[in-house]
C-alpha positions as semicolon CSV with decimal commas, in nm:
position;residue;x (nm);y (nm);z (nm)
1;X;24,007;8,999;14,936
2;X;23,764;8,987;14,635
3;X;23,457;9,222;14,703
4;X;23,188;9,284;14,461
5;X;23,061;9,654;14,520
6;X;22,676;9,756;14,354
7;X;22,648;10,106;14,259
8;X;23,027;10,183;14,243
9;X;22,968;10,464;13,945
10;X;22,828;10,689;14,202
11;X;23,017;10,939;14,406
12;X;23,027;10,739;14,701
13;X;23,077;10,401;14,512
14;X;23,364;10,537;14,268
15;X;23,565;10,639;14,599
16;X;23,490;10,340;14,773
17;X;23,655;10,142;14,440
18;X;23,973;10,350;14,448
19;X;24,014;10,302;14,842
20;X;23,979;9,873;14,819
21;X;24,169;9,913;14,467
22;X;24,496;10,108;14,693
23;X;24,446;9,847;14,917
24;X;24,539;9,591;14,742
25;X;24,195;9,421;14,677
26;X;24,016;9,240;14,381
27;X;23,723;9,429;14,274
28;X;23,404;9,382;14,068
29;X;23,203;9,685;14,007
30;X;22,828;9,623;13,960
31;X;22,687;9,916;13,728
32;X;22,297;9,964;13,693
33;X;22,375;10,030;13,299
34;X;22,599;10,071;13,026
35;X;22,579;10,399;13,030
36;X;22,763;10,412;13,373
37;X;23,054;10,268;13,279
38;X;23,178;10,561;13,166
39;X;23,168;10,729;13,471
40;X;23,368;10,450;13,696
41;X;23,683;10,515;13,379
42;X;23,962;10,404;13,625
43;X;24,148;10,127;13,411
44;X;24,317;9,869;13,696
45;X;24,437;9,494;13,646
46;X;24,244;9,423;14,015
47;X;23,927;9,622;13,846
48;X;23,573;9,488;13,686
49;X;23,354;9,578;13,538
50;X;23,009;9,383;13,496
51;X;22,672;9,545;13,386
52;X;22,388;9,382;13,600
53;X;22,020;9,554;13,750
54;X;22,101;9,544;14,152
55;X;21,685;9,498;14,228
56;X;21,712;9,153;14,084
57;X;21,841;8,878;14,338
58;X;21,918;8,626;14,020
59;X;22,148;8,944;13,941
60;X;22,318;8,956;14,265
61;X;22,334;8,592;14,311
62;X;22,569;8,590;13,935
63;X;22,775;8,885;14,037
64;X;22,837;8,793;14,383
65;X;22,934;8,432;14,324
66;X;23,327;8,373;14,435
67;X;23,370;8,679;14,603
68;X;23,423;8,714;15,053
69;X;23,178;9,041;15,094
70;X;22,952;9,267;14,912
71;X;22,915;9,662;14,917
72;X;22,603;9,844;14,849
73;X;22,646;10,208;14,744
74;X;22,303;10,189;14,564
75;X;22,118;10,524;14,610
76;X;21,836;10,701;14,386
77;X;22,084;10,877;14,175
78;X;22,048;11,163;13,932
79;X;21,728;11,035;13,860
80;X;21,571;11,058;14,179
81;X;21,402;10,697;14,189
82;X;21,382;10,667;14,578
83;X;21,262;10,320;14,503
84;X;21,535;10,170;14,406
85;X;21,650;10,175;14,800
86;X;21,405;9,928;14,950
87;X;21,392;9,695;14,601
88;X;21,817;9,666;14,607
89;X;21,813;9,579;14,968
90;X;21,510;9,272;14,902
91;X;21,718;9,193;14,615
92;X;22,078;9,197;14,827
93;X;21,869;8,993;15,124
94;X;21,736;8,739;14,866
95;X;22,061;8,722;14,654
96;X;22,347;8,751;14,848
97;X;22,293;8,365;14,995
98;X;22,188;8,249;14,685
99;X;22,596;8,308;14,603
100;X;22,726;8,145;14,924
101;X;22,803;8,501;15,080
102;X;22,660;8,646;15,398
103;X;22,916;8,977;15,465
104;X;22,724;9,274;15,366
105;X;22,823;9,645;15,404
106;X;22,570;9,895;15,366
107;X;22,614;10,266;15,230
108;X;22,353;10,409;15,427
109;X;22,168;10,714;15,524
110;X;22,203;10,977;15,775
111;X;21,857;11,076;15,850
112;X;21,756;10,797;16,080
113;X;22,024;10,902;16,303
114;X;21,894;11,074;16,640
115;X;21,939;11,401;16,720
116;X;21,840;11,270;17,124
117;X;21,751;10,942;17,256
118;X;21,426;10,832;17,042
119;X;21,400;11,143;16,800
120;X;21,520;11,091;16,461
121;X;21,664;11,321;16,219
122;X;21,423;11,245;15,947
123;X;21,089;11,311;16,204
124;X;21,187;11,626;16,293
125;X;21,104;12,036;16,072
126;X;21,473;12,092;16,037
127;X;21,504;11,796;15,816
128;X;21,497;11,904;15,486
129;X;21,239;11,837;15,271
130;X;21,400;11,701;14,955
131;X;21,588;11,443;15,138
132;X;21,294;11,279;15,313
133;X;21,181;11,068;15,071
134;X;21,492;10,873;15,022
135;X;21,551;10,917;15,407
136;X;21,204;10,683;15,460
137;X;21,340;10,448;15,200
138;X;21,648;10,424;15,381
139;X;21,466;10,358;15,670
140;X;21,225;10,061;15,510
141;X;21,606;9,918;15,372
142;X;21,766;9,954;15,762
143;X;21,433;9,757;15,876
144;X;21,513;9,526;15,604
145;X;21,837;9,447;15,695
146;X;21,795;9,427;16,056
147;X;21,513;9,142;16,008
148;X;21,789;8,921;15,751
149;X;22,040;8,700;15,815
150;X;22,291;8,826;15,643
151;X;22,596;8,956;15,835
152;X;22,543;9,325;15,754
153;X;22,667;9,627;15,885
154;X;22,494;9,973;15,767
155;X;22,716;10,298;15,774
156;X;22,542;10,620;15,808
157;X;22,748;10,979;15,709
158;X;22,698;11,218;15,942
159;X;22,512;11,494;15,862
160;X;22,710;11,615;15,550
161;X;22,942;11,474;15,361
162;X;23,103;11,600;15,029
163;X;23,386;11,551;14,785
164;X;23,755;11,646;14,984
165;X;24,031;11,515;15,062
166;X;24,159;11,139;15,202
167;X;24,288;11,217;15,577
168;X;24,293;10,857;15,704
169;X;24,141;10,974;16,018
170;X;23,792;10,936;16,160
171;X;23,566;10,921;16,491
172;X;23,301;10,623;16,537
173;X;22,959;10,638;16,628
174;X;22,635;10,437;16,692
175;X;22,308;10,536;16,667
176;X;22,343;10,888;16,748
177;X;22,443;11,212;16,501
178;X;22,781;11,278;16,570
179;X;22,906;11,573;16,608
180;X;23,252;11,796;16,686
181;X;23,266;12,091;16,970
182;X;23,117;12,323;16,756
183;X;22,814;12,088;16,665
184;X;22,947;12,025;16,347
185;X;22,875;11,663;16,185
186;X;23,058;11,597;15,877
187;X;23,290;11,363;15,677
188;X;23,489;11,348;15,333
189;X;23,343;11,111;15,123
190;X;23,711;11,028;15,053
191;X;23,712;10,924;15,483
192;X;23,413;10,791;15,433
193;X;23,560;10,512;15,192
194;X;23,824;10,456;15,438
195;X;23,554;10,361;15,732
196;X;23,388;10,129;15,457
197;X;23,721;9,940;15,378
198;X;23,854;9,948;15,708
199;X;23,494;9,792;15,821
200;X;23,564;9,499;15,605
201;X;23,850;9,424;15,605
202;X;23,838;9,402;16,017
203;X;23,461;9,382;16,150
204;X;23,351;9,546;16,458
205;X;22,963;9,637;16,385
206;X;22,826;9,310;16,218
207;X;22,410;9,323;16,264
208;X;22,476;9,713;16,335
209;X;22,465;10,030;16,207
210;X;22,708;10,264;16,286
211;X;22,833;10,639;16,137
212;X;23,146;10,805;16,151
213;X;23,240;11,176;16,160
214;X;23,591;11,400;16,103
């Protein structure tokens, strides 16, 4: 399968590249600037790389072009511009079917997960502070998504997720945090990549979101 991924030089996006490049997959990696490419330096004949600004649908449409499904793994980045949520996922909605493609898998985020039926994460104290601004962006993009006609699908991490190691193994969930025994929610971002791949290659939560947990 050819799949164009948008913010692959992240930490998310670069693992999400090496999962669909072990799979066997043709990939284009859409970088916000040149300066990225150094950071996605995996060389790979089924790899590319193409410099293009994500918020611009005209951008989307030229990367996207010939390929089955799109990732997005765009998030504010080092350099904290929260914005750059809600403007990738108008560009994504606007662009995408400009290229003749509809499949859309979202890297999304955890806080609008609920903790119980009709309470958020992100509306409640405990939720930290320095996350909630790109937590309400990621809640304008869900919005977003939900009112398009693209065939997305929007994966939310569980509560943390970090660098670790690939197990292959992970539980599903909906709309809810989920969490082991012991209340703990987390994932590897290394089984995190595996959910994304294993999402696209075999859909079972198109016009959802979903999350997954170890």
């Amino acid at each position: 399968m050819k799949i164009v991924i948008f913010g692959a030089a992240g930490r998310i996006g670069q693992r999400i590249v090496n999962e669909a490049l072990a799979r066997g997959h043709a990939v284009t990696a859409g970088l916000r600037d040149v300066a990225r490419l150094a950071r996605l330096e995996r060389r790979h004949a089924a790899l590319e790389k193409i410099v293009a600004d994500a918020t611009v649908p005209a951008e989307i449409a030229r990367i996207a072009t010939g390929h089955a499904a799109a990732i997005s793994a765009i998030g504010p980045g080092t350099g904290g511009d929260v914005g750059v949520i809600v403007a990738a996922a108008r560009a994504l909605i606007a662009g995408l079917p400009a290229a003749g493609l509809r499949r859309l898998l979202v890297v999304g985020g955890a806080g609008t997960l609920e903790i119980r039926p009709g309470v958020q994460r992100i509306d409640t104290p405990e939720y930290p502070e320095m996350y909630r601004p790109s937590g309400y962006a990621q809640k304008a993009a869900l919005e977003l998504y939900r009112q398009s006609a693209l065939d997305w699908s929007y994966l939310s991490p569980p509560v943390i997720i970090e660098a670790g190691r690939r197990s292959g193994r992970y539980r599903l969930g909906g709309d809810a945090v989920l969490a082991d025994a012991a209340g703990r929610s987390r994932i590897s971002m290394e089984d995190y990549a595996v959910a994304v791949l294993d999402e696209i290659e075999t859909p079972h939560h198109l016009r959802a979101r979903f999350t997954v947990a170890d």
